[in-house]
Structure formats: C-alpha cells, structure tokens
N, CA, C and O atoms as a MOPAC input file, in Angstrom:
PM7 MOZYME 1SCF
protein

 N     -9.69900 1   -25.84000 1    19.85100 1
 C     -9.03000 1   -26.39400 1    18.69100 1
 C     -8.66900 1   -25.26600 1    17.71500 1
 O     -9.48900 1   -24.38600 1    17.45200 1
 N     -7.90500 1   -25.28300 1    17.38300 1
 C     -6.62700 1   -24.55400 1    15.92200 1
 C     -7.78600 1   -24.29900 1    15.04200 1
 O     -8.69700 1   -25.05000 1    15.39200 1
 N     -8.18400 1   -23.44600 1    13.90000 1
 C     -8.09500 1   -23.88700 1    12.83400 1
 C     -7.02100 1   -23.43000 1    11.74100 1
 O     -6.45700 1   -22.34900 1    11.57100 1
 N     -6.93900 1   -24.79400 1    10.98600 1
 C     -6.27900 1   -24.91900 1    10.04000 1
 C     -5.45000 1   -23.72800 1     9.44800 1
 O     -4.25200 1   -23.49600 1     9.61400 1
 N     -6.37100 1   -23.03300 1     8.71900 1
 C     -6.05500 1   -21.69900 1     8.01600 1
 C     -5.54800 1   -20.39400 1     8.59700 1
 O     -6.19800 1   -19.52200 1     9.17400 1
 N     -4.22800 1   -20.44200 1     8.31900 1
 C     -3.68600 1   -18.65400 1     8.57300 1
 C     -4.06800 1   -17.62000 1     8.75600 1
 O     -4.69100 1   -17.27400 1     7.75200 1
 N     -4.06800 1   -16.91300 1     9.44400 1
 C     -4.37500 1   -15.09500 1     9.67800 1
 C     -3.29500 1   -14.54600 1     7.94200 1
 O     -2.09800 1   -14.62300 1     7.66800 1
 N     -4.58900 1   -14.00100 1     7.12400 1
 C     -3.21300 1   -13.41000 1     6.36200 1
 C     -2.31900 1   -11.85500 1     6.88600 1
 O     -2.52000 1   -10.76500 1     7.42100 1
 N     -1.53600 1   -12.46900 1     6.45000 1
 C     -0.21600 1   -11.38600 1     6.67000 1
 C     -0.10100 1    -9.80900 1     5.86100 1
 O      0.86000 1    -9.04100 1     5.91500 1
 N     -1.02800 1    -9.67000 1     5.32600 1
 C     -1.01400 1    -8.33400 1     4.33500 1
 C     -2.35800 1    -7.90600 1     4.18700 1
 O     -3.39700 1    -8.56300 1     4.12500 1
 N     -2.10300 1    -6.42800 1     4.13300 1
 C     -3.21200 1    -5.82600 1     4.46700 1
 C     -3.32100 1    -4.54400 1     3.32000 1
 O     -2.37900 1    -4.22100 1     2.59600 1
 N     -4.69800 1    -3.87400 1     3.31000 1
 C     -4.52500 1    -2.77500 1     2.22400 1
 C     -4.21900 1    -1.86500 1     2.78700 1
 O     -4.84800 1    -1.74900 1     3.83900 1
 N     -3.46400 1    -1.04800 1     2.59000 1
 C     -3.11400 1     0.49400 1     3.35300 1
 C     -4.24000 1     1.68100 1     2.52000 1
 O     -4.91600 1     1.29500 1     1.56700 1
 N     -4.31500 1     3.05700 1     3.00000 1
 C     -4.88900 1     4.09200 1     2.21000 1
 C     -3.64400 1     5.05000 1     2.35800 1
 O     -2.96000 1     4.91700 1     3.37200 1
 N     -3.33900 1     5.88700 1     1.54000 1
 C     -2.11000 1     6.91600 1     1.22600 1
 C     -2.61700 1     7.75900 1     0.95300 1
 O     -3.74800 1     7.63400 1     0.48300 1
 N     -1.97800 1     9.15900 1     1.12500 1
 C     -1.91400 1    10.42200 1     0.61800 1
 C     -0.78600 1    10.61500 1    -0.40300 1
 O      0.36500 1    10.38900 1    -0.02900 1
 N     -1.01400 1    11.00400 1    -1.62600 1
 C      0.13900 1    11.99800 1    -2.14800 1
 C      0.83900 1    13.05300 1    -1.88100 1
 O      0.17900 1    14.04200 1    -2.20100 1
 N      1.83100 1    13.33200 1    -1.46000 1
 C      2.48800 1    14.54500 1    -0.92900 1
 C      2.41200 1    15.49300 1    -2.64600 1
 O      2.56200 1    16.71100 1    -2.54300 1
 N      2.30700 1    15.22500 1    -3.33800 1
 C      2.19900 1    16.28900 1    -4.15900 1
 C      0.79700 1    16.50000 1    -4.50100 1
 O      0.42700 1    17.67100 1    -4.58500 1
 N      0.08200 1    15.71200 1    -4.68000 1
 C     -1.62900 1    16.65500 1    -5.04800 1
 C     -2.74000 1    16.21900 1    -3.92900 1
 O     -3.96300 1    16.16900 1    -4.06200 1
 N     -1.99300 1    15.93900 1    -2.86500 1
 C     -2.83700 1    14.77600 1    -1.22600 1
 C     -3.93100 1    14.35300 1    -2.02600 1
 O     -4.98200 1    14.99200 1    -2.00000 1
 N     -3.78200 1    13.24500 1    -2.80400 1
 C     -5.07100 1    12.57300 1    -3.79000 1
 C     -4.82300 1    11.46600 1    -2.85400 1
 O     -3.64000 1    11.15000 1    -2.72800 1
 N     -5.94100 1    10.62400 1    -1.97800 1
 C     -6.07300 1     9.88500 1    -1.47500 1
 C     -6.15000 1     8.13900 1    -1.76600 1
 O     -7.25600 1     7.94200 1    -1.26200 1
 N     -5.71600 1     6.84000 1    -2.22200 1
 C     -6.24100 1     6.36300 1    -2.52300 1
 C     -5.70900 1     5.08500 1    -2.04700 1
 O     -4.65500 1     5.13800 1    -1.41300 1
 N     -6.24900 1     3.96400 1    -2.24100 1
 C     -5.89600 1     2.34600 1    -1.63900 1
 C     -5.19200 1     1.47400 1    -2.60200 1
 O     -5.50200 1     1.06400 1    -3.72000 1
 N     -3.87300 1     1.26300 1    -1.64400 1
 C     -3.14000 1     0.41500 1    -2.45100 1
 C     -2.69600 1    -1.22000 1    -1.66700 1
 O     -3.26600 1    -1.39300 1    -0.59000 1
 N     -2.08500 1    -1.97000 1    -1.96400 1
 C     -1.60800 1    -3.18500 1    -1.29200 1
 C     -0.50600 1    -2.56900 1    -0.68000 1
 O      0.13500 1    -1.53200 1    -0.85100 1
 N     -0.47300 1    -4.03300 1     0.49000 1
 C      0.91400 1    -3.44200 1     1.26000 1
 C      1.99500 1    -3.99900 1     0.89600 1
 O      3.07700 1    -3.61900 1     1.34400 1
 N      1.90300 1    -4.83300 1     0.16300 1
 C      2.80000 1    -5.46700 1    -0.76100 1
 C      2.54400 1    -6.02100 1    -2.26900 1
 O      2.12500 1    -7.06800 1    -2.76300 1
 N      3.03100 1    -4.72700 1    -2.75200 1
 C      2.86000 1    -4.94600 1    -4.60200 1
 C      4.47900 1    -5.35900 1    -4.75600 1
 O      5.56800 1    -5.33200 1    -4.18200 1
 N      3.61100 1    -5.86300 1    -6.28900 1
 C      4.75800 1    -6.70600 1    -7.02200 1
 C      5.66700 1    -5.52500 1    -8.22300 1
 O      6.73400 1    -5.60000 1    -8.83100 1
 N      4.63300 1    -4.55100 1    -8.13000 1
 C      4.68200 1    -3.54200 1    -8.65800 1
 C      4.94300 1    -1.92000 1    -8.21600 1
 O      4.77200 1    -1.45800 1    -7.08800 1
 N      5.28500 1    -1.38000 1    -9.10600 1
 C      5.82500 1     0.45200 1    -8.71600 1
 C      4.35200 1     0.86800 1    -8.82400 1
 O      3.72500 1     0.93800 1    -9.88100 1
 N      3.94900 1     1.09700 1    -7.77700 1
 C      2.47300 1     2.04300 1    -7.64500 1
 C      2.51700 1     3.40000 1    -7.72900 1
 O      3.43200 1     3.91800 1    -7.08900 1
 N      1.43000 1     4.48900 1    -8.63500 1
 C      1.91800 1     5.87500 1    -8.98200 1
 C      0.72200 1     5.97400 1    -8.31400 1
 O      0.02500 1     5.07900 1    -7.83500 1
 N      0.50500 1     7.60300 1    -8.34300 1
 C     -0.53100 1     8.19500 1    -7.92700 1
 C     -1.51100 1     8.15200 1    -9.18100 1
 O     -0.97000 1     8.34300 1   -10.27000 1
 N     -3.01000 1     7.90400 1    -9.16500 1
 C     -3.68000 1     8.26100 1    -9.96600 1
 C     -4.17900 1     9.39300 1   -10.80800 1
 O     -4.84200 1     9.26800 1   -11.83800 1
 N     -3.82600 1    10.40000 1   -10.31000 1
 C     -3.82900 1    11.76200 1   -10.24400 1
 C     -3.00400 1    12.29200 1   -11.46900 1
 O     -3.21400 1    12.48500 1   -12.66600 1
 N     -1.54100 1    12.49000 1   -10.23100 1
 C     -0.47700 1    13.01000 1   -10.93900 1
 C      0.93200 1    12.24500 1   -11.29900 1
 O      2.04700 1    12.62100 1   -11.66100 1
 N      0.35700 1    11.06600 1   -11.03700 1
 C      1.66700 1    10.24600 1   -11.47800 1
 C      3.07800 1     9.97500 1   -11.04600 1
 O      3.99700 1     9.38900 1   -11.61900 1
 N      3.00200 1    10.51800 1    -9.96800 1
 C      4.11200 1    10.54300 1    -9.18200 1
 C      4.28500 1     9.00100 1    -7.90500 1
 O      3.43200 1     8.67100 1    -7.08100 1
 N      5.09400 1     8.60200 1    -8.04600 1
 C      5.36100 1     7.28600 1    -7.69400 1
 C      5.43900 1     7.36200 1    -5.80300 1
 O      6.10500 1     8.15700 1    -5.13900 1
 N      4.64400 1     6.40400 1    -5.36200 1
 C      3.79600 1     6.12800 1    -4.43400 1
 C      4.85300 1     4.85700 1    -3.57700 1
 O      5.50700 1     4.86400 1    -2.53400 1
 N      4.63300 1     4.02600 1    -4.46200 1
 C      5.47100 1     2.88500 1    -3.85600 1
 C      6.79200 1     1.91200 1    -4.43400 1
 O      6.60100 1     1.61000 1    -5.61200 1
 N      7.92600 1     1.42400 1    -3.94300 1
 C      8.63700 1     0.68800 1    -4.61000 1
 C      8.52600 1    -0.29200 1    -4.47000 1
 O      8.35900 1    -0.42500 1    -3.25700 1
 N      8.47700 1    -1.80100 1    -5.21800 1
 C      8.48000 1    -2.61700 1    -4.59200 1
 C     10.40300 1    -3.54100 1    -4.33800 1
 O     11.49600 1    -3.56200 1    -4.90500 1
 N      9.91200 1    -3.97200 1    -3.46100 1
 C     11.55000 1    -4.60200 1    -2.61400 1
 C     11.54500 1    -6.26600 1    -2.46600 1
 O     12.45800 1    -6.93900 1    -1.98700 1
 N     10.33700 1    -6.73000 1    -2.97800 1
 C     10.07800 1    -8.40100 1    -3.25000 1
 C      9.69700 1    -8.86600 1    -2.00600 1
 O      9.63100 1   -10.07300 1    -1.77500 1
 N      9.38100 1    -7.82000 1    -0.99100 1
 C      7.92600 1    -8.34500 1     0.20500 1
 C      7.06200 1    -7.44800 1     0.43800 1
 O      6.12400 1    -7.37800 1    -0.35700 1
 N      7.11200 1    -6.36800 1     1.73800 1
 C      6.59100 1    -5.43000 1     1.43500 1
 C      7.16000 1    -4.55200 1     1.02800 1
 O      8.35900 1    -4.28800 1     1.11000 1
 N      6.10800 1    -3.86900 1     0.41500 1
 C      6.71500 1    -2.56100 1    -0.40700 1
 C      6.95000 1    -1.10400 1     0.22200 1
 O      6.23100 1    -0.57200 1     1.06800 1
 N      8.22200 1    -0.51400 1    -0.42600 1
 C      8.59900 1     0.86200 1     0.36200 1
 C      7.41300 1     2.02800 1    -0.06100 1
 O      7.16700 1     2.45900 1    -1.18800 1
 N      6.63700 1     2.45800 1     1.49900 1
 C      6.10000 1     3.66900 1     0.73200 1
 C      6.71500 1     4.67900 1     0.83900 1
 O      7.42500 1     4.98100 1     1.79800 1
 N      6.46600 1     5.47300 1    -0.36400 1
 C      7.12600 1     6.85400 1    -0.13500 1
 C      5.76600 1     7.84100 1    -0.13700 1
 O      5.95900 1     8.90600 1    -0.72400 1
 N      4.50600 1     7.67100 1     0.39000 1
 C      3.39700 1     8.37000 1     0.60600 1
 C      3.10000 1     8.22400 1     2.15100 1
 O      3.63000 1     7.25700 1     2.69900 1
 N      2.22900 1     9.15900 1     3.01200 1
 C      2.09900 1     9.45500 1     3.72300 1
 C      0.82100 1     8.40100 1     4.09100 1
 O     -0.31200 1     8.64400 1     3.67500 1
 N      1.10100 1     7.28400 1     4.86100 1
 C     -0.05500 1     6.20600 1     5.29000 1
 C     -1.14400 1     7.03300 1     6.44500 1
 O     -0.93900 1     7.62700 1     7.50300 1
 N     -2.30500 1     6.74300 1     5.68400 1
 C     -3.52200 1     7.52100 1     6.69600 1
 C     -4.35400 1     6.31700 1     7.34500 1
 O     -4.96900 1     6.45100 1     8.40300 1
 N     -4.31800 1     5.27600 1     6.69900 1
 C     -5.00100 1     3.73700 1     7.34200 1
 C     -4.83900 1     2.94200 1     7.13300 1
 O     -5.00600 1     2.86000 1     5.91600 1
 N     -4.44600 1     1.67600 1     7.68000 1
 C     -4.19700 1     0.26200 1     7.49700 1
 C     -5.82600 1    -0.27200 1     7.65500 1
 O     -6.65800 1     0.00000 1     8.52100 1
 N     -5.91200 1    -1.11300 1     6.48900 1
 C     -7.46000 1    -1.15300 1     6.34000 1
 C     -7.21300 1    -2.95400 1     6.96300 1
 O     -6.23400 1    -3.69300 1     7.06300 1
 N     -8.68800 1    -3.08000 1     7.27300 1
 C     -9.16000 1    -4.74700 1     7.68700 1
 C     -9.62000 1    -5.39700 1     6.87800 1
 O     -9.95700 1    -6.55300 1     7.13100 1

C-alpha cells in the first residue's frame, strides 16, 4: 500500500564561494538572492523554482 504523503522535492545543497571558498548550506530553492556569508558576493538567484547557482555545489544533502 501507497502512503499518502510525498517524497519532498527539494533538498539542501552545500556550496563553495569561488571568491573566498567559504563553505556553507543553502536551499535549493530560495525565494531569495543568497550571498556568501563571508564576503558577500552573491551565491544564488532566485528564478521562482529552483534557484540558479552561481557557486560551486560540493553536496546535495538528505
């Protein structure tokens, strides 16, 4: 038997910064422009599903 409830569809990724490789975990779909914590340099765009990274993906987390 089924159950009911969905596999969700989105997952957390981990990124590198190409400018200071500061490592850190973001969604794979923000609603939002994600920067680096670091140095501020913009990480992700969002496109109203998933979001474009412009960082170097090191893991799709579970």
């Amino acid at each position: 038997m089924k159950s009911p409830l969905k596999e969700p569809t989105s997952r957390f990724i981990k990124v590198r910064c190409p400018k200071c490789k500061n490592e850190q975990i973001m969604f794979g779909k923000t609603a939002t422009r994600v920067t680096c914590l670091v140095c501020d340099k913009p990480l992700s765009e969002s496109t109203g599903g998933k979001s474009k990274v412009k960082a170097r993906i090191l893991e799709v987390l579970e």
